[in-house]
C-alpha positions in Angstrom: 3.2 20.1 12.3 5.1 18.7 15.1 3.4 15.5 18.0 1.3 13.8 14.3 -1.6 11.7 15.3 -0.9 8.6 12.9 -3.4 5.9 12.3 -1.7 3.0 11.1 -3.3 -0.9 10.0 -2.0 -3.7 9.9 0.4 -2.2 12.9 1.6 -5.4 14.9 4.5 -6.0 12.6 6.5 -5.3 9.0 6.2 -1.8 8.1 3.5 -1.2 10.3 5.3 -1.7 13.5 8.3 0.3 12.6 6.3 3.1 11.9 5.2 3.0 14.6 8.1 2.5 16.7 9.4 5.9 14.5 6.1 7.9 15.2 6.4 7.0 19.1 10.0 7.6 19.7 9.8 11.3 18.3 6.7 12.4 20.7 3.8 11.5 18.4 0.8 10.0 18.9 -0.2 6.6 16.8 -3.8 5.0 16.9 -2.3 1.4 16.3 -4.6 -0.7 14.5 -4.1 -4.9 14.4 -6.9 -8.1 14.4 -5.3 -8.9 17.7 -4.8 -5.2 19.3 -2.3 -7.5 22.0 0.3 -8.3 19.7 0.4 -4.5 18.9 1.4 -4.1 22.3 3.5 -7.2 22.5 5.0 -5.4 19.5 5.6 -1.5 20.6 5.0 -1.7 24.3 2.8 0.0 26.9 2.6 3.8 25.3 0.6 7.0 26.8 0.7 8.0 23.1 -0.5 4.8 22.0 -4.1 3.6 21.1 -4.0 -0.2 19.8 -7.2 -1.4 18.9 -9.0 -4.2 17.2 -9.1 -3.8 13.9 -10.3 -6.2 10.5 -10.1 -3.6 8.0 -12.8 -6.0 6.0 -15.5 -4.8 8.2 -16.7 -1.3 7.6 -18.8 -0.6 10.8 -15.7 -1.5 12.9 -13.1 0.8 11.1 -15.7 3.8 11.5 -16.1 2.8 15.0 -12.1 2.5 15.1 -11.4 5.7 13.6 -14.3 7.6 15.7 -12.3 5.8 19.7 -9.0 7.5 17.6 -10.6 10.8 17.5 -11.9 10.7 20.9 -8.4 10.0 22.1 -6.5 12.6 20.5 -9.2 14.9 18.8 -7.4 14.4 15.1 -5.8 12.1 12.6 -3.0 13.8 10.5 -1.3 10.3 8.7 -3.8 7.4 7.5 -1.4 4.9 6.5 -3.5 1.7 4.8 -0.6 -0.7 5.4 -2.1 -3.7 6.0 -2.4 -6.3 3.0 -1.1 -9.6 2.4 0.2 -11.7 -0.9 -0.7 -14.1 -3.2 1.6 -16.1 -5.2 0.6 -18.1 -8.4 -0.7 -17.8 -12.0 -3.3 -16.0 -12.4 -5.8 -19.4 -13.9 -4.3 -20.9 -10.9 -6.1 -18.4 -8.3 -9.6 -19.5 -7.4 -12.5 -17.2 -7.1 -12.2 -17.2 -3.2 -8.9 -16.7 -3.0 -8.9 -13.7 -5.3 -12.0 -12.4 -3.3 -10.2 -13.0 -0.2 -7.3 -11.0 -1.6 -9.6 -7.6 -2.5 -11.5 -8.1 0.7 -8.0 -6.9 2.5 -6.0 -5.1 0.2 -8.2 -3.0 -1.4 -12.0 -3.0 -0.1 -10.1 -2.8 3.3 -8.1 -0.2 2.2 -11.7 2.2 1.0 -13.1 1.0 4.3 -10.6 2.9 6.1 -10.1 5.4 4.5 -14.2 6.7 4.5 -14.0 6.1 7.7 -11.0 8.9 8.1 -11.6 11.3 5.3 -14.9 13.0 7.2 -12.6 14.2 10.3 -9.7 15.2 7.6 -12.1 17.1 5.7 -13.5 19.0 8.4 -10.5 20.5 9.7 -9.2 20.6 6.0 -6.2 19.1 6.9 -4.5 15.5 7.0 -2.2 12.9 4.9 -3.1 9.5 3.4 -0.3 7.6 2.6 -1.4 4.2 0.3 1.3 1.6 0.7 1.4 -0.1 -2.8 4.1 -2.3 -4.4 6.7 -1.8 -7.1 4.3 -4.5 -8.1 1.3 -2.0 -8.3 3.4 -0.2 -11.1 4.7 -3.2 -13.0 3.5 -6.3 -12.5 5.7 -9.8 -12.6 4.9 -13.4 -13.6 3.1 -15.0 -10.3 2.0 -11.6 -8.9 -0.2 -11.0 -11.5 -3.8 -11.5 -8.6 -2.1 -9.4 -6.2 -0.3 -7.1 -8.3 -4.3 -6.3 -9.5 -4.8 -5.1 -6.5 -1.7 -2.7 -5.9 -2.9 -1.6 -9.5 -6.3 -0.7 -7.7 -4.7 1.1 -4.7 -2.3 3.3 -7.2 -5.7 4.7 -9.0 -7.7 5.0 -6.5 -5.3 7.1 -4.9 -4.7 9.0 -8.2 -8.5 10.0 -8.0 -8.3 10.8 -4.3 -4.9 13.7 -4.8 -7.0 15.1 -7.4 -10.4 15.1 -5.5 -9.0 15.9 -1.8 -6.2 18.7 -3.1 -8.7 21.3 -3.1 -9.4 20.1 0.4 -6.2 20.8 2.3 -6.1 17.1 1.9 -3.0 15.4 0.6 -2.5 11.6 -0.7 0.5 9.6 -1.5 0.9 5.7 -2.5 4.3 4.1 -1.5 5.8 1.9 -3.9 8.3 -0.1 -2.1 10.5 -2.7 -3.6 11.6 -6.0 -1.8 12.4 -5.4 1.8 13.6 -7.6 4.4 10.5 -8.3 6.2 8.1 -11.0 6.7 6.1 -10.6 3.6 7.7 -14.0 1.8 7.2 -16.0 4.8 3.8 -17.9 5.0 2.2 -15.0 7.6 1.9 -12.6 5.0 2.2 -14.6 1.8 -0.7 -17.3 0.2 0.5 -19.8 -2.2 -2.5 -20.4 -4.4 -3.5 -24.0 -3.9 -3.9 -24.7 -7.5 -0.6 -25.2 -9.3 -0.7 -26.0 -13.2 2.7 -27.7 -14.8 2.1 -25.3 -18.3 3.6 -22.7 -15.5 6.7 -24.0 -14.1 9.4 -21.5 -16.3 7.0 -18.7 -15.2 5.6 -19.5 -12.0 7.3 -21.8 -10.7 10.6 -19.9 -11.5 9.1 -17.3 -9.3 8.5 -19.2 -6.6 11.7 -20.8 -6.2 13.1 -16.6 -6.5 10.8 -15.8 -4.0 11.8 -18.7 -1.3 15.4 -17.8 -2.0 14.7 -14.6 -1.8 12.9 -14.7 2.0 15.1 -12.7 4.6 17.7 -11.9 2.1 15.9 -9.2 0.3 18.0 -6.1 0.1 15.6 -3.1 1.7 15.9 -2.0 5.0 12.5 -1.9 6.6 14.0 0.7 9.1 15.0 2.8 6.9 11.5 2.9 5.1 10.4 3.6 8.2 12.4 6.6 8.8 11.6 7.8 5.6 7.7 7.1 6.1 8.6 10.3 8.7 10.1 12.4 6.0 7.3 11.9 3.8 4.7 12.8 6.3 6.8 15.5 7.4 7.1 17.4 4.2 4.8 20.1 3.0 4.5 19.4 -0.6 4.3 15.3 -0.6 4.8 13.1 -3.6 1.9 11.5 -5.6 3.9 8.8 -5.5 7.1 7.9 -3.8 8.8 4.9 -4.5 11.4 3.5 -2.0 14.2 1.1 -3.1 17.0 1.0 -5.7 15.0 -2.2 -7.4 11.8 -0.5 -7.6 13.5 3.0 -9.1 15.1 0.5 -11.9 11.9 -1.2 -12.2 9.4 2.3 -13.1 12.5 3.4 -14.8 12.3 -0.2 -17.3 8.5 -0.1 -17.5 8.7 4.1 -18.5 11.1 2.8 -21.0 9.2 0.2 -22.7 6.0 2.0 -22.6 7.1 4.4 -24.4 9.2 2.7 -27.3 6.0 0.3 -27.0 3.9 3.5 -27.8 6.1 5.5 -30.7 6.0 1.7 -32.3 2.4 2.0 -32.8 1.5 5.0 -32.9 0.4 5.2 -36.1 -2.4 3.1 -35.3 -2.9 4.4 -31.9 -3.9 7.9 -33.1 -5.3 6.5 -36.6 -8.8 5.7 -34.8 -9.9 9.4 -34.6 -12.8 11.3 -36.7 -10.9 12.5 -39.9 -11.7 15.9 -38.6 -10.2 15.8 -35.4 -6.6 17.6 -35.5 -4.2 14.6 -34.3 -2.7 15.7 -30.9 0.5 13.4 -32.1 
């Protein structure tokens, strides 16, 4: 289907804008969702094909208010895509119990927010796309990611559940596993340092913080060309279940695929042993 409606979060900036920007340049219509709708507009412009609105994907009577002024502008929503989230870097003693709440609040209560706010419009016409943005950290997680990491874990099954449950629907969902991209996520706008830091950590940790402040603006994704590929996905007629974008993530599942399953034939002896005696071993 040519002219998509999109409804995009977290929309001012990072992938969201560029999205965006993609969606808009091609003729299609984007519901652009931000906690200040002005710096959507700072972002992208004056639009006719654009609807930025207020948006704290925390609270769920806003985001079914949201998605109900989307559908009053342009009748349908074709593309979810939950994009907005932040990070949290540190151990995972070192994250307090706010923090961590803090974290789930966004990236993944914010995330089911949305999304039940969209799904009863999708399923109506029996039509529609949501498209989960994750992390090569929701597939394999790394030392000082291991909070947030929890919570791309948490986005990659629920969406999991939601292809099996919303396939007989017309309904089609795909989580994004993008590696490190040249964006803003490392910079202190996007990224929480916990404020706990424990010495036992430094080789692990610590190690990854100093990578990660090296690593700010030099990572070696193009957002742009995530965006333009956000288009192709949306675009084709028999989507992924999961779509990873970015030589380092594609090494990464490729290394944890690996190990999982030398991990596996190691024990699996004693994986299957645990059986009644009179169940025929699958193995």
């Amino acid at each position: 289907m040519s002219n998509k409606v999109w409804f995009i979060t977290g929309a001012s900036r990072g992938f969201g804008v560029l999205i965006a920007q993609q969606a808009l340049a091609r003729g299609d219509s984007v519901v652009a969702t931000a906690r200040d709708p002005q710096s959507v507009i700072k972002a992208l412009g004056e639009h006719p094909n654009l609807l930025a609105v207020r948006l704290d994907v925390r609270l769920e009577a806003q985001a079914i208010t949201v998605a109900q002024q989307a559908l009053e502008r342009f009748g349908r929503i074709d593309v979810l895509v939950n994009n907005a989230g932040y990070g949290l870097l540190g151990a995972v003693e070192e994250a307090s119990g706010t923090e961590i709440r803090d974290l789930y609040e966004t990236n993944v209560f914010g995330l089911l927010n949305v999304t039940r706010a969209v799904l009863p419009s999708m399923r109506e016409r029996g039509a529609g796309h949501i498209v989960n943005i994750s992390s090569v950290g929701g597939y394999s997680a790394y030392a000082g990611w291991g909070v947030y990491s929890s919570t791309k874990f948490a986005v990659e099954g629920l969406s999991e559940a939601m292809h099996m449950e919303l396939a007989p629907l017309g309904i089609k969902v795909t989580v994004v596993e993008p590696g490190f991209f040249r964006t803003d996520f490392l910079d202190a706008s996007s990224l929480v340092s916990t404020s706990t830091r424990i010495e036992d950590y430094a080789e692990t940790v610590g190690a990854m913080r100093t990578f990660a402040a090296g690593k700010n603006h030099q990572q070696p994704g193009d957002p742009a060309k995530l965006a333009i590929a956000m288009l192709q996905l949306a675009d084709s007629a028999e989507p992924p279940q999961r779509l990873q974008l970015g030589a380092d993530t594609v090494a990464r599942v490729r290394e944890k695929n690996a190990f999982v399953d030398a991990e596996m034939a190691q024990w699996l002896d004693l994986a299957v042993s645990t059986d009644f005696d009179d169940v025929k071993q699958a193995a």
